[in-house]
N, C-alpha and C positions, 0 to 999 in steps of 0.2 A: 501408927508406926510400929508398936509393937507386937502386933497383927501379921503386918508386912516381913518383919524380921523372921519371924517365927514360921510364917509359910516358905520363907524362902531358905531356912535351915531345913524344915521340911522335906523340901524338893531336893536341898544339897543333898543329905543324909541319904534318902530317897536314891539318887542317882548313883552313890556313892556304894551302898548296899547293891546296886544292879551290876555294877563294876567289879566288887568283888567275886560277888554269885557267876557272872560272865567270865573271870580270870580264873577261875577253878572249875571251867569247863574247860574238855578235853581239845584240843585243835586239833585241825582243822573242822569246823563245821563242814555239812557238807548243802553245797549251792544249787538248787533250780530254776530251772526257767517256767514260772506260772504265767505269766503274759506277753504279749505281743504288740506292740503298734508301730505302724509306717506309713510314709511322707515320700513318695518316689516318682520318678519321671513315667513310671510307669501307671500309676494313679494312686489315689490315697486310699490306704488300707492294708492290710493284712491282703483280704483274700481278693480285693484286685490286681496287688500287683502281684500274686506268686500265681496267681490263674494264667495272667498274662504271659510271666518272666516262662513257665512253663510250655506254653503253646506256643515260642518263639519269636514274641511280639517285639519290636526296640522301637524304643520313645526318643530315640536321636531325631534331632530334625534343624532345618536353618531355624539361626536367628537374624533377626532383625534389627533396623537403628533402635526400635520401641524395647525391644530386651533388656537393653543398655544400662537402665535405670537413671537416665542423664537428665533427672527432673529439675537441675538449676541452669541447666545450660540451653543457646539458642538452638536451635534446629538446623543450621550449617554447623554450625561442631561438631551436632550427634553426628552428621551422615560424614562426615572427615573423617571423625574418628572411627566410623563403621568402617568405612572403605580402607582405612589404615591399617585394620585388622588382618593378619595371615589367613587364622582361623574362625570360618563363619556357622559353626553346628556346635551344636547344644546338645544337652539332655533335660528339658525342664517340668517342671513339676505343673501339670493342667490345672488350672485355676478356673473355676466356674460355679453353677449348682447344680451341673448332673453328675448322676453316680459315678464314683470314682474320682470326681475333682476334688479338691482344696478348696475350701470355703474361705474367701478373704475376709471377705465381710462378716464370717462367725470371729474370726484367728485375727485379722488384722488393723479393721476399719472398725471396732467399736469405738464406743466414746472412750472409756476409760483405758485406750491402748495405744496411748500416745506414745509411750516409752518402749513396746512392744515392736521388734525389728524382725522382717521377713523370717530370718534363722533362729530367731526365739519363736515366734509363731507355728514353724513346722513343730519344733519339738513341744509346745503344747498341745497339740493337733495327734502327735504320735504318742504321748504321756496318757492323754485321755483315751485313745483305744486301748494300749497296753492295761491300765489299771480297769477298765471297764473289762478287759476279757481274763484278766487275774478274781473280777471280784474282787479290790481290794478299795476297801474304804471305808477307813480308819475312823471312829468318830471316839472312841477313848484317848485320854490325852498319853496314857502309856506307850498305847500302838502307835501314834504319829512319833513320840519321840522314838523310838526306835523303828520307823522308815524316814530311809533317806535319799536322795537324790545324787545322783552324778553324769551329768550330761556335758560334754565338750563340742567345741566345736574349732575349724581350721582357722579360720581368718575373721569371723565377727563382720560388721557391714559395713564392709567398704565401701559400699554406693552414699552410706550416710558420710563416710568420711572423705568423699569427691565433693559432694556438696555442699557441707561445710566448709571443704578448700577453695570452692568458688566463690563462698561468698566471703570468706578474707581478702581472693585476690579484686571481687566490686567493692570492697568497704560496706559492706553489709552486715557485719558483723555480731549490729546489736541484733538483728531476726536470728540469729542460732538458736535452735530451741533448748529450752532448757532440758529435756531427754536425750540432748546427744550421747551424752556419755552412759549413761540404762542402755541405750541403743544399742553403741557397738560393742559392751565387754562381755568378752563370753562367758562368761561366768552368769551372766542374766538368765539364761536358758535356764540352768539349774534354779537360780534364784525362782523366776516365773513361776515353774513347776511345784516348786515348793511351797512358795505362797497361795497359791491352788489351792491348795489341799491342807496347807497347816501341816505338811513333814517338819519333824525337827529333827531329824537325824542329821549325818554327815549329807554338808552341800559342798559338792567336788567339783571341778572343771579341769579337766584334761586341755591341754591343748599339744597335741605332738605331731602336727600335720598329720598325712594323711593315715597314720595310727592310731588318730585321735579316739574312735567311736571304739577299738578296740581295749584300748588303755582304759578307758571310762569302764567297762565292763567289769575288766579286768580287775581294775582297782576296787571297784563296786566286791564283785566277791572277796574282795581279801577281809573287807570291811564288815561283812557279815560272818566272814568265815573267825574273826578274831575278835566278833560279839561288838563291836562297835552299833550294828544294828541288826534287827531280823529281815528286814524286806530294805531292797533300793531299788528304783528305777531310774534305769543308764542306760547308755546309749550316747547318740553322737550328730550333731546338726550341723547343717550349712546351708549358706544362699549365696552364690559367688558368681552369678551370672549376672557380670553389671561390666561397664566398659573397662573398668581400669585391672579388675580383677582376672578378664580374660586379657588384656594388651599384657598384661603382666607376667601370663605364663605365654604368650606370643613371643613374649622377647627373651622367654627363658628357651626358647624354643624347646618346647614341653609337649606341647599339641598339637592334631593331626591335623595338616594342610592342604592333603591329596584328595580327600574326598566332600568340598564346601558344593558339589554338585548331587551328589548323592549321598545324602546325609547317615541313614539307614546304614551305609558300609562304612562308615567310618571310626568305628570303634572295633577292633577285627584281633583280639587279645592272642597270643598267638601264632599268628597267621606271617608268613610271610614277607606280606604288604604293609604292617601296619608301619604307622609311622609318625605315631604320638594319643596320645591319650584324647578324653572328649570331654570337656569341663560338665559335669552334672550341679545338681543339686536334691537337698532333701534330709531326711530325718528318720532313726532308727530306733526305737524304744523299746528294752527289755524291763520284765518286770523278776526282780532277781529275789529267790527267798530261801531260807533255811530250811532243811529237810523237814526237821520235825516241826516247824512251826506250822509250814505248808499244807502234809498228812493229817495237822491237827483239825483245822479250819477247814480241809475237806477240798482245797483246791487242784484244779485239773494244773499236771505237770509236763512240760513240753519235753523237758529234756533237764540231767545234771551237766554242771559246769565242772569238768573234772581237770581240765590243765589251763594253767595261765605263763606262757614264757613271754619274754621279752628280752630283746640285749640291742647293741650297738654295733654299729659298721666301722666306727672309726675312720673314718677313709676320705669322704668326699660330702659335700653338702648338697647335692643330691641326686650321684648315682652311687649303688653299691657295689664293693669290692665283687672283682670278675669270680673270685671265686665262690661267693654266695654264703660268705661264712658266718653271716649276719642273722641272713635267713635260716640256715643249720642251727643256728643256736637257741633261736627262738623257739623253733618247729621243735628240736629234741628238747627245749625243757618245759614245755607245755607234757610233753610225751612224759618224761622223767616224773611230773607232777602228779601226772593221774595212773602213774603204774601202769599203764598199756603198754604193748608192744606196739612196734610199726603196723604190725602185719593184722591187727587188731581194727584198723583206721579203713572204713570204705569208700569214705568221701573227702577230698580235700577242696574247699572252696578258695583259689591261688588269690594272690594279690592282683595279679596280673594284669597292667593297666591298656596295655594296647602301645607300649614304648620298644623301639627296639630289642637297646641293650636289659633292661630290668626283666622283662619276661623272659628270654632265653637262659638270665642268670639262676633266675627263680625256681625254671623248669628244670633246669640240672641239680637246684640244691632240694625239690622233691624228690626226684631221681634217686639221689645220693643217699636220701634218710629210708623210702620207701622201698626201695633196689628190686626182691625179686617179686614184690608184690605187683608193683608198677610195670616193669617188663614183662610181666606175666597177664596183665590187663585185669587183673581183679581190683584195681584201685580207681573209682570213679572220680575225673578232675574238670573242672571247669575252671574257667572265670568267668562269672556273669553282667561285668561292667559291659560285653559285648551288646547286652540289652537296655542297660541305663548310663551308660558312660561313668564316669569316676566322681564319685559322691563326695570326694576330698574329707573333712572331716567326720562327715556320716560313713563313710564307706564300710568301715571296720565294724558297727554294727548295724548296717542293711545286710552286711554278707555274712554277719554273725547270726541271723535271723534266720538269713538263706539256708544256713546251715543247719541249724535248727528244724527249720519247715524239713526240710530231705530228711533227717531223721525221721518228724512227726508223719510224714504224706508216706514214707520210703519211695523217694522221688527225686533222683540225684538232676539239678537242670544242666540244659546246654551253654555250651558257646557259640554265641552269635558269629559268625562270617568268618568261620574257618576254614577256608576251602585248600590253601598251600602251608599246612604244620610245617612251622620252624623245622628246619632238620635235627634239633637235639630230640624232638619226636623221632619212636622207630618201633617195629612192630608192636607189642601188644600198649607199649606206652604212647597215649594219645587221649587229647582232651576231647570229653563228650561233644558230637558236633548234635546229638539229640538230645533229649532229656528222659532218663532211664528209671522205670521205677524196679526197685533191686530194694533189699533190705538196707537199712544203715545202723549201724547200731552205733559207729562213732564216727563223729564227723569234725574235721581239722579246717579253722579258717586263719587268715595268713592277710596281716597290715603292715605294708612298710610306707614310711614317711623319710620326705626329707631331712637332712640332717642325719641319716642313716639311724634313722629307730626306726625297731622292729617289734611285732605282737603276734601273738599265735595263739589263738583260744581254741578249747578240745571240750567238744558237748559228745556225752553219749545217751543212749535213749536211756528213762528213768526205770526201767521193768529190770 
């Protein structure tokens, strides 16, 4: 016992002395991006899906009654509840064993992954490339307490929590398994990842709808930047393509309807035509580190994290006020944080989901911050959900990545199916309908979420 005592004065003391030494350093630290991993409609990885997102590829496609995830229910249900559906396309993440799929069977079906739910799965699936292409793996007990994890996600598994509701309404009740509750709270993802690896830093879970992978970031660099830790890997997951989760935004009438025939055009960010979003899925992993800790150990840096804004709409639960002042605030205090000018910013990666009213709002309150840069056509913009539909709580960091990549490649990408620009488009302002490689040296990504929260992250290259 007196052993025990003494080591764990040890570690207080220990901790306690890092604290200090951390509080008499100067703030802000400053934040980079050393690794990379992704979980996307477009296939698993880094370098398949930005090969892809690149060459103008889109992973929209129908689904099916088998989509659904309606593993408690009979087979006239599922095809009712199919046909009862508005919207029949997807964006889903390929599952198989050839290159570029999603191993279930590594991520999902082992023995010991009972507890382990589709949207935990991607994010350790996208954890482990990130930290394998950082090199970072930590085996002093120092370095692990000071890496930490923050990963969020939109909704946690609702397919687990459909069938658990069915089997309350058969009296089945005692079969619930005892991981329901591991299953759906998103805070597991983080947990998962953690327990991986033995981080003991800060474990975070954002959840701010479709801000969520943003905020995770986000919050991530404050955390290192205020010595709470040297390294996090954040990011943002989701698995939402299950029956109740899509009738759910059918009835919010949220999602496109117009194109369950041609699936490929249906997500048209943008455009004209569009005329709702396209449920995706999938997972976003940055691997987030301290300047000097990073230089020290010699790792390759993708990019600094140099603005983090956020603010509130106030307004509505979930469209934003017409005049986009939600958006402005976020975008200029991301701006305000890293000391840029507008005119500084060559890439804006938009929120932009494929919704009427939100993209026209969004694309005026660019407009408005960027003026004669944007008019002028020297500001390259896209939204690239046109290729994987809208990632919901991953989104904010698949397109943080995005943005990232364009820096690292200098390779601003397209927008899928813009063939009629919104009229708030007008001469030299207009979104990339190709993918351009141009220098980037700073590159603006843009998350809004129901509930009217907003995020704005500003990566510039590290040189």
């Amino acid at each position: 016992m007196a052993k025990l005592c003494s080591r764990m004065f040890f570690t207080a003391r220990l901790q306690f002395n890092r604290f200090i030494s951390s509080s008499t350093t100067a703030f802000p630290r400053r934040v980079v991006v050393t690794g990379l991993g992704m979980v996307t409609p477009l296939g698993c990885g880094v370098e398949t899906t930005w090969k892809r997102l690149i060459e103008g590829k889109c992973a929209i496609r129908a689904i099916s009654p088998e989509d659904l995830k309606m593993n408690g229910f009979d087979k006239e249900t599922q095809l009712h509840t199919y046909d009862q559906l508005t919207s029949k396309v997807a964006a889903i993440v390929p599952c198989g064993t050839n290159p570029g799929d999603f191993s279930e069977e590594l991520w999902l079906n082992s023995r010991d992954s009972r507890s382990i739910a589709r949207f935990i799965g991607y994010a350790l699936c996208a954890a482990d490339e990130a930290l394998s292409d950082a090199k970072w793996a930590p085996s002093e007990q120092e370095q692990k307490e000071m890496t930490g994890v923050s990963i969020g996600g939109g909704t946690g598994s609702i397919s687990d929590i459909l069938d658990a509701a069915q089997m309350i309404c058969e009296k089945r009740l005692r079969r619930l398994s005892p991981f329901f509750i591991p299953r759906i709270l998103i805070n597991m993802a983080s947990g998962h990842v953690s327990m991986r690896y033995g981080f003991q830093g800060p474990n975070h879970a954002a959840v701010t709808a479709c801000a969520t992978g943003a905020h995770s970031i986000g919050d991530a660099v404050r955390m290192i930047q205020f010595g709470d830790s040297d390294v996090m890997v954040a990011g943002g997951t989701e698995s939402s393509i299950d029956a109740l989760s899509i009738a759910g935004f059918c009835r919010s009438r949220a999602l496109t309807t117009k194109y369950n025939s041609c699936p490929q055009e249906a997500s048209r960010p943008f455009d004209c035509g569009r005329d709702g979003f396209v449920i995706g899925e999938g997972s976003g992993i940055l691997v987030l580190e301290e300047l000097v800790h990073a230089k020290k150990r010699g790792a390759k840096i993708y990019a600094e994290v140099r603005g983090y804004g956020m603010s509130g709409d106030a307004h509505h639960i979930t469209q934003p006020h017409m005049d986009g002042r939600g958006a402005i605030l976020a975008m200029t205090r991301a701006l305000k944080q890293s000391g840029l000018h507008p005119n500084q910013v060559d890439y804006v990666n938009a929120h932009a989901t494929s919704t009427p009213l939100g993209d026209a709002i969004e694309a005026n309150a660019i407009k408005s911050i960027f003026s004669d840069q944007a008019t002028s056509g020297s500001l390259a913009l896209s939204s690239t959900k046109g290729a994987i539909g809208h990632l919901l709580g991953a989104a904010g960091a698949v397109e943080a990545i995005f943005a990232v990549l364009a820096i690292h490649h200098g390779i601003a990408p397209l927008t899928l199916n813009l063939t009629r620009p919104d009229p708030v488009f007008s001469g030299g302002y207009m979104p990339l309908t190709a993918s351009r490689e141009m220098p980037v040296r700073a590159a603006l990504s843009n998350s809004f979420g129901f509930g009217g929260t907003n995020a704005s992250l500003l990566f510039t290259s590290a040189s």
